[in-house]
C-alpha positions as CSV (number, residue, x, y, z in Angstrom):
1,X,2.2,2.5,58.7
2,X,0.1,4.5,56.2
3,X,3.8,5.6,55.0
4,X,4.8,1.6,53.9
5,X,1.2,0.7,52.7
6,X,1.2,3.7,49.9
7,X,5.2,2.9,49.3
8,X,4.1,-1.2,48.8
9,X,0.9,0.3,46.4
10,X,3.6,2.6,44.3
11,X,5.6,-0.5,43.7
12,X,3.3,-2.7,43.2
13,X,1.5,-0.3,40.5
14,X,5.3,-0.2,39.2
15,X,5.6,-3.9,39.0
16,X,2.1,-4.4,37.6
17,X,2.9,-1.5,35.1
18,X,6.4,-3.0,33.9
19,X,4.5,-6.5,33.4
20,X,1.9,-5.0,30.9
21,X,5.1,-3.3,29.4
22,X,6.6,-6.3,28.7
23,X,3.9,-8.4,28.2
24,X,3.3,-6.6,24.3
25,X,3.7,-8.4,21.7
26,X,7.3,-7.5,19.3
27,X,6.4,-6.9,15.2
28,X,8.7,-5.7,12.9
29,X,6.5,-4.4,9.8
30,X,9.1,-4.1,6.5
31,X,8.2,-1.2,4.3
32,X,9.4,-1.2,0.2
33,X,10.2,2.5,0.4
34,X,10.7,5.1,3.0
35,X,8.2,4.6,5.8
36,X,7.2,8.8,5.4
37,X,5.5,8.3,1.8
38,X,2.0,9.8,2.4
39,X,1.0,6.3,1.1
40,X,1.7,4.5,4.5
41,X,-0.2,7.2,6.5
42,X,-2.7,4.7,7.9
43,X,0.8,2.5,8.9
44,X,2.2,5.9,10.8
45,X,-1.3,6.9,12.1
46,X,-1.7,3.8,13.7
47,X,1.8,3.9,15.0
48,X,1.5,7.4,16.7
49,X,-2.3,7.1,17.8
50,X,-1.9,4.1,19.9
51,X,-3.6,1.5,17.8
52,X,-1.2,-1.0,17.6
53,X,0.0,-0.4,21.5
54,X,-4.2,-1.2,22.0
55,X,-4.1,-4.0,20.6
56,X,-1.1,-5.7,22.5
57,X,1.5,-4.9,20.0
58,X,5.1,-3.3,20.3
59,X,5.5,-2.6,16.7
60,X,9.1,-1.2,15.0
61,X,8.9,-0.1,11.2
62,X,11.8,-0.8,9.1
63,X,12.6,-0.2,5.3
64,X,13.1,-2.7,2.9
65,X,14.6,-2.6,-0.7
66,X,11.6,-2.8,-2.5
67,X,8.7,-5.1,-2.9
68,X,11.0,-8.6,-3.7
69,X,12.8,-7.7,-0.7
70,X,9.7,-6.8,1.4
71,X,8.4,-10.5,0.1
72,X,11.8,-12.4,0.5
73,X,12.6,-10.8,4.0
74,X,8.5,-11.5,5.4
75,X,8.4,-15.0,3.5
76,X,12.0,-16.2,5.8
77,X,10.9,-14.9,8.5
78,X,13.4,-12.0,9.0
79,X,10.3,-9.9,9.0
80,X,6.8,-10.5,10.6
81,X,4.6,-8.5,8.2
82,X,5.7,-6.2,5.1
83,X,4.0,-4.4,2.7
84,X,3.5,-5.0,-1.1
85,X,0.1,-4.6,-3.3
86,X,-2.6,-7.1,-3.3
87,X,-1.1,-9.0,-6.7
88,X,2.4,-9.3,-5.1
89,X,1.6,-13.2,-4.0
90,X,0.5,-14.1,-7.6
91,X,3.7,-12.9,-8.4
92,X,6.4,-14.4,-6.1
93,X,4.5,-17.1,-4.5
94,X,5.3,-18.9,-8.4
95,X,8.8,-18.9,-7.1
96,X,8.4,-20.3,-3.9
97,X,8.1,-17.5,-1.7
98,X,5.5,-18.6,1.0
99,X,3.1,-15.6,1.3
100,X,-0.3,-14.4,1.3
101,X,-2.3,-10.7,1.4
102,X,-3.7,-10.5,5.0
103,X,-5.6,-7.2,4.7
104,X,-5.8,-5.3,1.2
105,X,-6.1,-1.2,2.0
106,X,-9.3,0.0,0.0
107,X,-11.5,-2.3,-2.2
108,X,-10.0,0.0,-5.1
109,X,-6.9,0.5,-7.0
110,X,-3.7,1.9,-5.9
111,X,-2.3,2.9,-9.3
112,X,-3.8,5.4,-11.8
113,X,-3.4,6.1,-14.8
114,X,-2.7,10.2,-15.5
115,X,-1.4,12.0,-18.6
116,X,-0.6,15.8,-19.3
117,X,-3.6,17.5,-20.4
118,X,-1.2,19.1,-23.2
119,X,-0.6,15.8,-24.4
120,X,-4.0,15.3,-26.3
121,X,-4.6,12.0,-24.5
122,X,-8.2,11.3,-23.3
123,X,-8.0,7.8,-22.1
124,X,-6.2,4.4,-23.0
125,X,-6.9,4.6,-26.6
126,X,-4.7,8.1,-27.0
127,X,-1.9,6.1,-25.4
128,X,-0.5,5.1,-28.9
129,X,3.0,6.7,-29.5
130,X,3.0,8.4,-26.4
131,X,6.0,8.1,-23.7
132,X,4.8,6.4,-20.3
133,X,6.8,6.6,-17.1
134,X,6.9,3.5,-14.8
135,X,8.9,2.8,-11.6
136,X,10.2,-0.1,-12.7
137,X,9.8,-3.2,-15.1
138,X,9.4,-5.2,-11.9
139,X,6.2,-3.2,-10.7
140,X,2.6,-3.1,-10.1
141,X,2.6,0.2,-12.1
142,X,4.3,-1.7,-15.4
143,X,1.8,-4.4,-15.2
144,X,-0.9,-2.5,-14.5
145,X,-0.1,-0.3,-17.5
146,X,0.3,-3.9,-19.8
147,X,-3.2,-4.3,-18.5
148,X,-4.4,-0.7,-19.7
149,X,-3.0,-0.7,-22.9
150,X,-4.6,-4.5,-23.2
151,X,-8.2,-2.9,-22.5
152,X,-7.7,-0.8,-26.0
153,X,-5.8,-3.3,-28.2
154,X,-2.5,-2.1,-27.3
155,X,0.3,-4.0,-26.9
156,X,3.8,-2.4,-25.2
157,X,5.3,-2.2,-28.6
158,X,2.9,0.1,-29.9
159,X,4.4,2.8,-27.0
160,X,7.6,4.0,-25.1
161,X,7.8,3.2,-21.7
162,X,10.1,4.6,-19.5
163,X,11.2,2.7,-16.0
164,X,12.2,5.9,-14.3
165,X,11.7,5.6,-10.7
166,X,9.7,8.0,-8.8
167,X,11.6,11.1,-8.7
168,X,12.5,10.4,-12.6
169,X,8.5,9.9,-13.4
170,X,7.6,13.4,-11.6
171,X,10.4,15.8,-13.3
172,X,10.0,14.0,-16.8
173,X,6.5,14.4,-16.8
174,X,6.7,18.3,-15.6
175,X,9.4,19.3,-18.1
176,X,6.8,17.4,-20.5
177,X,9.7,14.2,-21.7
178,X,6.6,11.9,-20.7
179,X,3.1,12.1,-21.9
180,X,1.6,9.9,-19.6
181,X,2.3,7.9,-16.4
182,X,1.1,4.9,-14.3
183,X,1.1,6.5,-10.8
184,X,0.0,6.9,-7.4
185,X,-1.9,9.7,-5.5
186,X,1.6,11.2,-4.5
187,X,3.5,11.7,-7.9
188,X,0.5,13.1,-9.6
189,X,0.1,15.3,-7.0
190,X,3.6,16.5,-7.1
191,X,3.5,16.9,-10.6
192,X,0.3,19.0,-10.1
193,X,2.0,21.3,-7.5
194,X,4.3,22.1,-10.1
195,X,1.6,23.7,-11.7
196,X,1.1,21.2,-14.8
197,X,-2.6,20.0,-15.4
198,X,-3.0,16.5,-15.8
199,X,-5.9,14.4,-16.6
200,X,-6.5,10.7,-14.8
201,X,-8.4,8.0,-14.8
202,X,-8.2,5.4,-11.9
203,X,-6.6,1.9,-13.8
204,X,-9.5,-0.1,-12.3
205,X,-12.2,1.4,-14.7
206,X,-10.5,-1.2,-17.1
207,X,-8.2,-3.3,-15.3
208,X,-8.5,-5.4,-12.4
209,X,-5.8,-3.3,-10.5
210,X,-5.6,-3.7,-6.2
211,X,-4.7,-1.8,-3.6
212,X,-1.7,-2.0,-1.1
213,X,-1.6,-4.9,0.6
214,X,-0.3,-6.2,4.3
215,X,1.5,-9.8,3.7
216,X,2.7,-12.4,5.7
217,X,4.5,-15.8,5.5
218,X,2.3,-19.2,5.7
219,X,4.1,-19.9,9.0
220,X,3.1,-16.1,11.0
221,X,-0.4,-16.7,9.8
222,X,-0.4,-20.3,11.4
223,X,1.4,-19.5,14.7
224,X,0.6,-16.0,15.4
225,X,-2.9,-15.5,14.3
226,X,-3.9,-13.2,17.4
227,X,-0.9,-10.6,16.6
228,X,-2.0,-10.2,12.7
229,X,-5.6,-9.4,13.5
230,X,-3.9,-6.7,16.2
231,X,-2.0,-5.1,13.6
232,X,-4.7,-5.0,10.5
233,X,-7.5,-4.2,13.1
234,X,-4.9,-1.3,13.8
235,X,-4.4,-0.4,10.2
236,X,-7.7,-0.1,8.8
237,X,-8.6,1.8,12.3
238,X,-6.7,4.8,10.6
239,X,-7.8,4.6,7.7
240,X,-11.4,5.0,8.7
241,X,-9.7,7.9,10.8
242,X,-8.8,9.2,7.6
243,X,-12.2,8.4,5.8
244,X,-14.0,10.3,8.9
245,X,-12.3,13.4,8.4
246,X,-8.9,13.8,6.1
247,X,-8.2,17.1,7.2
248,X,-7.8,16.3,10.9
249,X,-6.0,12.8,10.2
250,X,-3.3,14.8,7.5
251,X,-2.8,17.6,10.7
252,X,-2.2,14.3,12.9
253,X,0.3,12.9,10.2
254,X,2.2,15.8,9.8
255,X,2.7,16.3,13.9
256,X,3.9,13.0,13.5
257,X,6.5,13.2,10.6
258,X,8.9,16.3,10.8
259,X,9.7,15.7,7.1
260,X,6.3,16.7,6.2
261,X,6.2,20.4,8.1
262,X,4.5,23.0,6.4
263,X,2.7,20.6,3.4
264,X,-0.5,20.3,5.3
265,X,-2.4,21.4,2.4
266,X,-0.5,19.0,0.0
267,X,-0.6,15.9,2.7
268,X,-4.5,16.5,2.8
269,X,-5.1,16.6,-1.0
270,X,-3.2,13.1,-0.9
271,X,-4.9,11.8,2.0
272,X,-8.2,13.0,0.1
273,X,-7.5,11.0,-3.5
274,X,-6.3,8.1,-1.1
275,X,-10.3,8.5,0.6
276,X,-11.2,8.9,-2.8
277,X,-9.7,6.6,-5.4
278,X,-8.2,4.0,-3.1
279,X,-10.1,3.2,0.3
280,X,-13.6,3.2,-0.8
281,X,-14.8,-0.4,-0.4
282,X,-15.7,-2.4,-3.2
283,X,-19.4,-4.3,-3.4
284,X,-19.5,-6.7,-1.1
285,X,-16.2,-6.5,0.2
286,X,-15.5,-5.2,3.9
287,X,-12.7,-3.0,4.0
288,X,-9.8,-4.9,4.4
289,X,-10.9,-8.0,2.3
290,X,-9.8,-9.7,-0.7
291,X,-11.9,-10.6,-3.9
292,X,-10.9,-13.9,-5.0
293,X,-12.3,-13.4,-8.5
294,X,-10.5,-10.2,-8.9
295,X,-7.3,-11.9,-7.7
296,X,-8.0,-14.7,-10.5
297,X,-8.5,-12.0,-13.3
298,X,-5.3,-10.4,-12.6
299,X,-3.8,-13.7,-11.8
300,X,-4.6,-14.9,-15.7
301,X,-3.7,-12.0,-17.0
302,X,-0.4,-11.9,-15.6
303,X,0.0,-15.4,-17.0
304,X,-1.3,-14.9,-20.6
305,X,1.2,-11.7,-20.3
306,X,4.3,-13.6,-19.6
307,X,4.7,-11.7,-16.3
308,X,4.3,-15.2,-14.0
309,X,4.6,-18.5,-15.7
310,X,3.0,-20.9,-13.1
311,X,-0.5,-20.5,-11.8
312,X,-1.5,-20.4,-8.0
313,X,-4.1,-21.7,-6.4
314,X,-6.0,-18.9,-5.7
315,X,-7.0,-20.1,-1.5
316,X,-3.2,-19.7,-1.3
317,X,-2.6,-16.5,-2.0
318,X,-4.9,-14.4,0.5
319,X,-6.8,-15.0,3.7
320,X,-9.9,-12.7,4.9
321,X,-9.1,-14.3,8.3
322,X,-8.2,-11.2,10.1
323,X,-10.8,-8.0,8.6
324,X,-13.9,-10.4,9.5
């Protein structure tokens, strides 16, 4: 008798266990680049820690083709979340792509702007003449530089700038073929490992710049409201992980990621500028949160720039729904 009753418990326990199994939620979360860049650490954190699993959610990463295809693939639904920057909806919401910033990672900005010490440059006003390195002419990193070189009197003209990619940014800039770059945490500090000094100036001191940014389409806001709050609650749980103590969350990282084994020390100096130059709140803002003047700066600028020719109202292009 006591045999059946603990064999009808075990199942039941099995049944019960198999029901909360099933029972969490599916999200597909679309990267623009590889899903090991230390820049999605929080994204991988979360992932590995349980934080997404606590809150319900059975999440799978996959990798887009950069940030229009993140956009395009989240705004038709192919994906449920993706990941951009927080002025990617100013710039393909114009053509029709339904989606807005649900959580923007640090109340600072992701790109900076950095320059060989070598070069003589001390800030935007030394940029004249000088060769800048870019990922591409479609990028946060161009735009923000439009926006640097704007805060001295500068226009592109007056420099060479070189959409490189990445890997192109880091060895021009260490065999010295560019002066300057806009970047982020990573490529400066590779270029820094390679023993080249640089100096750097985060590109919010004089432009509006943002941070990463989670997105989602109008409709995933509307019908799953419950799931995004699980999955930026999740999100900006590792990043206050990494806020708490950067040297334990890079040793966590790197268990996690077997491409990373052995660069403890470099995965903690990036985690560190990330702490540093990225997460820190802004005034006022929560971490997570959106600054609808900020977005407004950048979204005029962007305008009087050529970069977007139709303004957005700026309600449509960000909720703080989900980090309140």
């Amino acid at each position: 008798m006591k045999r059946l009753l603990l064999n009808a418990l075990v199942a039941a326990a099995l049944v019960l266990s198999a029901g909360a199994a099933s029972a969490a939620e599916k999200v597909t979360y679309l990267f623009p680049a590889p899903d090991f860049l230390p820049a999605f650490a929080p994204f991988q954190l979360a992932l590995h820690k349980g934080y997404f699993k606590d809150a319900g959610l059975d999440v799978t990463f996959r990798v887009g083709k950069g940030g229009a295809d993140v956009a395009t693939q989240v705004a038709v639904g192919n994906a449920d979340l993706g990941g951009g920057i927080g002025d990617t909806p100013i710039i393909v919401r114009a053509n029709g792509l339904k989606i807005r910033g649900v959580a923007l990672l640090g109340g600072r900005g992701l790109t900076q702007l950095a320059w060989r010490e070598d070069s003589g440059i001390k800030g935007p006003a030394d940029l004249k003449g000088k060769a800048i390195g870019v990922l591409s002419f479609q990028d946060t990193t161009y735009y923000n530089l439009l926006g640097v070189l704007a805060s001295a009197g500068l226009k592109k003209s007056d420099v060479n700038i070189e959409a490189v990619g990445a890997g192109g940014i880091i060895q021009l800039t260490i065999a010295g073929k560019l002066q300057a770059m806009s970047a982020v945490p990573e490529w400066i500090a590779a270029v820094e490992g390679a023993g080249v000094k640089l100096g750097q100036m985060p590109v919010d001191k004089v432009f509006p710049a943002m941070a990463q940014a989670i997105i989602a389409s109008d409709k995933t806001v509307k019908d799953r409201p419950k799931m995004v709050k699980g999955f930026v609650g999740a999100v900006l749980h590792a990043i206050r992980d990494i806020e708490t103590d950067p040297a334990k969350a890079a040793k966590d990282y790197v268990s996690f990621l077997p491409q990373h084994k052995g660069k403890e020390a470099q995965i903690e100096g990036i985690l560190r500028a990330y702490d540093k130059e990225v997460y820190p709140e802004a005034k006022g803002e929560p971490l997570g949160s959106f600054d609808p003047a900020r977005i407004a700066k950048v979204q005029k600028f962007y305008l009087d720039a050529g970069i977007v020719r139709t303004a957005v109202p700026v309600d449509d292009l960000y909720t703080n729904a989900f980090v309140k």
